[in-house]
N, CA, C and O atoms as a GROMACS GRO file, in nm:
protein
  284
    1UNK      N    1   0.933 -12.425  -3.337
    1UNK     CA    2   0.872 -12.295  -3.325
    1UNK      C    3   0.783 -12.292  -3.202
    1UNK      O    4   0.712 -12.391  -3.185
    2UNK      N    5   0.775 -12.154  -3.078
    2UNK     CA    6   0.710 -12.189  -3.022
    2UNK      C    7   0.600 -12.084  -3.047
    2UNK      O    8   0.608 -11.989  -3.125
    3UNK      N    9   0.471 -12.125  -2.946
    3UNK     CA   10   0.330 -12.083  -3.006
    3UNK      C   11   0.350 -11.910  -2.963
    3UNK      O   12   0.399 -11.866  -2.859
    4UNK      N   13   0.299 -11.836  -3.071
    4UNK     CA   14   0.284 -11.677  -3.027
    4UNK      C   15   0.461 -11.644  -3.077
    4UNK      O   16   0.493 -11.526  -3.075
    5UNK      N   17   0.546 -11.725  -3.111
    5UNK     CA   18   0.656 -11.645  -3.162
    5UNK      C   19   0.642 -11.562  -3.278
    5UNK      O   20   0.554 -11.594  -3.358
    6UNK      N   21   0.722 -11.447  -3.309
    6UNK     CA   22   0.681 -11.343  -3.454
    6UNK      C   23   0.809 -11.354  -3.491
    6UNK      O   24   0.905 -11.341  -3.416
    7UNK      N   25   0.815 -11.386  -3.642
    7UNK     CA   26   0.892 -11.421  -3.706
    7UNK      C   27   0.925 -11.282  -3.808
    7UNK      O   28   0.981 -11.301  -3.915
    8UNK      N   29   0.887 -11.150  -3.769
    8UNK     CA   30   0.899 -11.041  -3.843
    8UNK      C   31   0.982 -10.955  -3.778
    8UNK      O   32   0.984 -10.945  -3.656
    9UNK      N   33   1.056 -10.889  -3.856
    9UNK     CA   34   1.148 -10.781  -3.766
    9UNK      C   35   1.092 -10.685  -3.816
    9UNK      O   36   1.000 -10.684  -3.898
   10UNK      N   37   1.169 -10.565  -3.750
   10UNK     CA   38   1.111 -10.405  -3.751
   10UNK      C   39   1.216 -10.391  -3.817
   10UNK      O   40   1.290 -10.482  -3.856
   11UNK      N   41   1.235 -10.203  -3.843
   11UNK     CA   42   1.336 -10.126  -3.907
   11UNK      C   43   1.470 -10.163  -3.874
   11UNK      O   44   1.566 -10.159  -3.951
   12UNK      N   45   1.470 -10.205  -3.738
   12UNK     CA   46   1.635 -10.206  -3.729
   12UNK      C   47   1.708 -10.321  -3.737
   12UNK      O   48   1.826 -10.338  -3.708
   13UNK      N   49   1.592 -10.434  -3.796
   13UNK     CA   50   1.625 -10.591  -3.857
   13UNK      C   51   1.676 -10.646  -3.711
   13UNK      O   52   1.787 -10.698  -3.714
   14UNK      N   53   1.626 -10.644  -3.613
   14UNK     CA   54   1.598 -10.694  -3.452
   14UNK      C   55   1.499 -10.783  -3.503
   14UNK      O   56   1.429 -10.758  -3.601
   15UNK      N   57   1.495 -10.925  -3.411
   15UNK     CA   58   1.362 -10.998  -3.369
   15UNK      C   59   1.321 -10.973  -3.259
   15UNK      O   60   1.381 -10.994  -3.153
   16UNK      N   61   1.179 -10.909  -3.278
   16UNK     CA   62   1.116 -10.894  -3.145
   16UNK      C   63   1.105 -10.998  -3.030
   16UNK      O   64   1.077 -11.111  -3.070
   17UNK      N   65   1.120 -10.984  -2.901
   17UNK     CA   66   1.068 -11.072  -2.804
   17UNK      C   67   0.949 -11.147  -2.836
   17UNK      O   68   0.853 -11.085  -2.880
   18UNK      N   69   0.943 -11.271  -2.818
   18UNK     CA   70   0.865 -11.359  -2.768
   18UNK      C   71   0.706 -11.307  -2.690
   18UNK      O   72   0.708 -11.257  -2.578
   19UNK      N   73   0.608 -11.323  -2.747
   19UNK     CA   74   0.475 -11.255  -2.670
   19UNK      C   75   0.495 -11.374  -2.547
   19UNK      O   76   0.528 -11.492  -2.546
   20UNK      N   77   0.449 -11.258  -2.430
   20UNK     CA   78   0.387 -11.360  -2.325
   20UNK      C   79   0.240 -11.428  -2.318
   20UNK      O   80   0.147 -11.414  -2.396
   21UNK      N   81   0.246 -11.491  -2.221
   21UNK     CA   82   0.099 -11.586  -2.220
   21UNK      C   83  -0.041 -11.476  -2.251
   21UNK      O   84  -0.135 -11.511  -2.322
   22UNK      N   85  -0.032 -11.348  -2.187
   22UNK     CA   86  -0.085 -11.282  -2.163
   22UNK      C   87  -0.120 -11.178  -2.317
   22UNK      O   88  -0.223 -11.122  -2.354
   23UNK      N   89  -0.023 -11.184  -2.361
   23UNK     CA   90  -0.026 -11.154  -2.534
   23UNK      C   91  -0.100 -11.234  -2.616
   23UNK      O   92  -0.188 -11.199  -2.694
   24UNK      N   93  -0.053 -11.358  -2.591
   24UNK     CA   94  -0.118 -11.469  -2.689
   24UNK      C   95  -0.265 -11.433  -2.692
   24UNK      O   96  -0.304 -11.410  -2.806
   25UNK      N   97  -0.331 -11.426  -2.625
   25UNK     CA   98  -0.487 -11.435  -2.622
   25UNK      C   99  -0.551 -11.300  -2.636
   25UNK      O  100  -0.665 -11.294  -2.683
   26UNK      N  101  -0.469 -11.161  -2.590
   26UNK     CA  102  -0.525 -11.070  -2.694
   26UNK      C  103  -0.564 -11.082  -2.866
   26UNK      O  104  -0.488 -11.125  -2.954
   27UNK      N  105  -0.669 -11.045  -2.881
   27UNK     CA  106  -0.781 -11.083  -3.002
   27UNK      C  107  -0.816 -10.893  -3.037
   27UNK      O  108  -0.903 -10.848  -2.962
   28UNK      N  109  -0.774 -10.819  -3.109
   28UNK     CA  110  -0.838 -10.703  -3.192
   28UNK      C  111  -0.987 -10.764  -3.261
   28UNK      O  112  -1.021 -10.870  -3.312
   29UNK      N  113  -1.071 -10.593  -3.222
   29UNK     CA  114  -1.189 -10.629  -3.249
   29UNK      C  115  -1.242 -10.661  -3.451
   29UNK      O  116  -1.336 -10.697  -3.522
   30UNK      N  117  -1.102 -10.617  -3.455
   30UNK     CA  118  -1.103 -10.618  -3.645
   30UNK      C  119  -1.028 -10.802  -3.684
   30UNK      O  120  -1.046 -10.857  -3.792
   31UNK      N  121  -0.968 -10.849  -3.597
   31UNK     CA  122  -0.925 -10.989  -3.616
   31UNK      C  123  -1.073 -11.052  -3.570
   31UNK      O  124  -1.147 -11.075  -3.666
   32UNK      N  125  -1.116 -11.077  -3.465
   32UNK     CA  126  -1.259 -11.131  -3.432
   32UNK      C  127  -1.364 -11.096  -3.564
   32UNK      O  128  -1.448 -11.183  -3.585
   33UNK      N  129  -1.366 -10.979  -3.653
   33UNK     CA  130  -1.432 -10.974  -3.712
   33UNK      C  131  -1.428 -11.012  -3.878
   33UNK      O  132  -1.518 -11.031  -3.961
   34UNK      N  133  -1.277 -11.014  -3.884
   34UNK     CA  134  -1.206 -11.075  -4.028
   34UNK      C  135  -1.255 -11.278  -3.973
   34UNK      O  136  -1.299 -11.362  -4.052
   35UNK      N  137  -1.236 -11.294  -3.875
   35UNK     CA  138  -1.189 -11.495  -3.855
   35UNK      C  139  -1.390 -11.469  -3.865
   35UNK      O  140  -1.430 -11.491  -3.980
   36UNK      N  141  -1.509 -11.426  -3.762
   36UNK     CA  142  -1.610 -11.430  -3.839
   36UNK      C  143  -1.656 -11.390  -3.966
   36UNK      O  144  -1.773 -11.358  -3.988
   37UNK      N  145  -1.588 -11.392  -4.029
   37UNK     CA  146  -1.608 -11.342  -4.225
   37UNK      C  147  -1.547 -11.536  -4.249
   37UNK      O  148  -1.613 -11.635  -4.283
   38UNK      N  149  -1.433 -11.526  -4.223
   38UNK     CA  150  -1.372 -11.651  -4.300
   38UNK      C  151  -1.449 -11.751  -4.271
   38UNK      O  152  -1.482 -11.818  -4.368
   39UNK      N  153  -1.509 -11.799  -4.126
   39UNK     CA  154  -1.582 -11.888  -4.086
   39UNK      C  155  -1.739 -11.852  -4.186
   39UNK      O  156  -1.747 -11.921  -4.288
   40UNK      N  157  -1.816 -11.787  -4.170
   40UNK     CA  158  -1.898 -11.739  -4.271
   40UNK      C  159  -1.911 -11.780  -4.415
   40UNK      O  160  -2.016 -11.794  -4.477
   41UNK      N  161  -1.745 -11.804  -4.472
   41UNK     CA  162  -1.773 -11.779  -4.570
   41UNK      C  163  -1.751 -11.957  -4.605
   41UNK      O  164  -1.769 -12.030  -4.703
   42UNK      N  165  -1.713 -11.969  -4.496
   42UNK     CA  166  -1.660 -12.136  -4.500
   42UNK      C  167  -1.801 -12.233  -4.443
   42UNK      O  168  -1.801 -12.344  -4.497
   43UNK      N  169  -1.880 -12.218  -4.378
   43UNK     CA  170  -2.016 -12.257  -4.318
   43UNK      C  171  -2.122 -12.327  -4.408
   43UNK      O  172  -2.152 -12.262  -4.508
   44UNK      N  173  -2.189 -12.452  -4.390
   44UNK     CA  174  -2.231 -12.526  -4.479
   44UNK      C  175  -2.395 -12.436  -4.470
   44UNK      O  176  -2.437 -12.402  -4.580
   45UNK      N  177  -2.476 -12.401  -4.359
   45UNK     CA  178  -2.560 -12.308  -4.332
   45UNK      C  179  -2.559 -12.280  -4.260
   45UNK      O  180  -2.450 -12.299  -4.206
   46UNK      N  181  -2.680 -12.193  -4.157
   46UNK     CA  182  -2.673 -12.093  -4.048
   46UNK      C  183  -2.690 -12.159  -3.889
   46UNK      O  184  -2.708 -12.092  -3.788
   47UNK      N  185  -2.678 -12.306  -3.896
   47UNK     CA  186  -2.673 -12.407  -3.816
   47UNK      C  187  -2.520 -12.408  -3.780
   47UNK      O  188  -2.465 -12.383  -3.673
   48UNK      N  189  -2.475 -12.439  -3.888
   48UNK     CA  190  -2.318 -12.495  -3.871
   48UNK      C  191  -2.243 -12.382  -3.874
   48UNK      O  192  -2.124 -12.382  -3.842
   49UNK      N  193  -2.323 -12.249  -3.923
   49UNK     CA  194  -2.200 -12.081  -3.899
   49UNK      C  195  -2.207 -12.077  -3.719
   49UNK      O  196  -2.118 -12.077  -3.634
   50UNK      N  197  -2.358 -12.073  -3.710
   50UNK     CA  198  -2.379 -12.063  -3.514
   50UNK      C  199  -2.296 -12.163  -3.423
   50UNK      O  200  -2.285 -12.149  -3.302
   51UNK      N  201  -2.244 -12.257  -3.491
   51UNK     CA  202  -2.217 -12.353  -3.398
   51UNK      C  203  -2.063 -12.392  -3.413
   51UNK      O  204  -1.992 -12.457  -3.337
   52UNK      N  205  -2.025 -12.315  -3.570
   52UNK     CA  206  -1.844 -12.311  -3.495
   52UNK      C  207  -1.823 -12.174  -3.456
   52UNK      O  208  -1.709 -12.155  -3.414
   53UNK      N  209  -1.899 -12.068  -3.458
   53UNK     CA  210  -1.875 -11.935  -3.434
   53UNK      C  211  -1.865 -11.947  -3.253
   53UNK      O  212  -1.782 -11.880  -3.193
   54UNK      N  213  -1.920 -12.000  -3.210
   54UNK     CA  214  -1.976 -12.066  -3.056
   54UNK      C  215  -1.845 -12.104  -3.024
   54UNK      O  216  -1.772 -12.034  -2.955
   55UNK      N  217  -1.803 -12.248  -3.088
   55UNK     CA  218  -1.729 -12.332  -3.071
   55UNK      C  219  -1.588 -12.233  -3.070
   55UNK      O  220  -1.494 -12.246  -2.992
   56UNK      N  221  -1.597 -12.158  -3.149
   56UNK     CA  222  -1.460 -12.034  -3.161
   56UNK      C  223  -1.419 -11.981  -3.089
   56UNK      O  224  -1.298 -11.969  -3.075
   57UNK      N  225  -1.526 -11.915  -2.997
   57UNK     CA  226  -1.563 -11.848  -2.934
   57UNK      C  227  -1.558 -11.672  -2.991
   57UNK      O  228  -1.514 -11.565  -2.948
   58UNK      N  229  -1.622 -11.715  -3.099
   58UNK     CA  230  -1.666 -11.575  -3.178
   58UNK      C  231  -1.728 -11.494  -3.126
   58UNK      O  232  -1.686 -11.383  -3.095
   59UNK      N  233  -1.908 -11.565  -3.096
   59UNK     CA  234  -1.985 -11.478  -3.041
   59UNK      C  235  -2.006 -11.487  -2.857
   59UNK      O  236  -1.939 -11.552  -2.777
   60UNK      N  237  -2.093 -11.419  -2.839
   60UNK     CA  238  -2.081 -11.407  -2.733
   60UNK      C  239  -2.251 -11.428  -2.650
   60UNK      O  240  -2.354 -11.381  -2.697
   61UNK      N  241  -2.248 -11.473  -2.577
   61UNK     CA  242  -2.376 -11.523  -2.557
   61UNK      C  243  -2.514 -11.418  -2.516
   61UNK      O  244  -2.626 -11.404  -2.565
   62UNK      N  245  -2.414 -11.330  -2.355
   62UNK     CA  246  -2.460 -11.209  -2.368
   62UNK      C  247  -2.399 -11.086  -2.441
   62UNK      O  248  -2.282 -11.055  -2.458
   63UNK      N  249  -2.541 -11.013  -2.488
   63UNK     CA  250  -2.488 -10.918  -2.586
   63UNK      C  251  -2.431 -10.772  -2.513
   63UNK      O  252  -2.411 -10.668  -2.576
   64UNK      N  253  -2.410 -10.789  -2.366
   64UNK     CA  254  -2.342 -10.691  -2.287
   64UNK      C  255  -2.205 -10.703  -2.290
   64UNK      O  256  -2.141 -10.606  -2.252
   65UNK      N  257  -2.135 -10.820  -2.336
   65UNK     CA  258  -2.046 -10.795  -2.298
   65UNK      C  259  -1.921 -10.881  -2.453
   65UNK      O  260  -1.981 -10.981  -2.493
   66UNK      N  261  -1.840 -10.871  -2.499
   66UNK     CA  262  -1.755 -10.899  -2.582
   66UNK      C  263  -1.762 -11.052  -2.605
   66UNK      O  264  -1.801 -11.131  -2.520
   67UNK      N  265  -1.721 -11.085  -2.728
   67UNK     CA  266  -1.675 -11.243  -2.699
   67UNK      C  267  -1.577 -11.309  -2.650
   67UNK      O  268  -1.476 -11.240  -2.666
   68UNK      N  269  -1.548 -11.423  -2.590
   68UNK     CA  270  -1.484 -11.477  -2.510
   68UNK      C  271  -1.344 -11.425  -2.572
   68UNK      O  272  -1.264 -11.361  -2.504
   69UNK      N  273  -1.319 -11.466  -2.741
   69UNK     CA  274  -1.222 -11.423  -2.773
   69UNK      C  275  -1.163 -11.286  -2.726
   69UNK      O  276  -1.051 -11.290  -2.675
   70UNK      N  277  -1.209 -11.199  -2.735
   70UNK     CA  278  -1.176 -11.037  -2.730
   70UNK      C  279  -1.177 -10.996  -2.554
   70UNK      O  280  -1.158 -10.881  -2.516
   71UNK      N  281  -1.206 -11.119  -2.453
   71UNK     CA  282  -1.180 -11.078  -2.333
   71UNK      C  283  -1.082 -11.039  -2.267
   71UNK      O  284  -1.095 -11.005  -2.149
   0.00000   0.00000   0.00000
């Protein structure tokens, strides 16, 4: 399997193309905000939520601008 392949077809039972590189790393601001819930809910305390949310690249350092993910 390769990474970013979709294994779902549409209506007309076609497999969609292959995402490009450029696909892969698009991040929706509702996925960034579902994976910070799961990490959250998975976090031993507010040490170890800050520091894989970081490591994720969940948050974002300045608050002007998105997280790394969602760039």
């Amino acid at each position: 399997m390769t990474i970013g392949a979709r294994r779902t077809t549409d209506d007309t039972g076609s497999i969609p193309a292959p995402r490009n590189a450029a696909d892969a790393f698009k991040v929706s601001d509702e996925q960034v905000q579902r994976a910070r819930l799961v990490v959250a809910e998975n976090s031993a305390d507010s040490a170890d939520l800050r520091e894989l949310l970081d490591m994720l690249g969940l948050i974002s350092g300045n608050p002007d601008q998105p997280p790394p993910v969602a760039r």
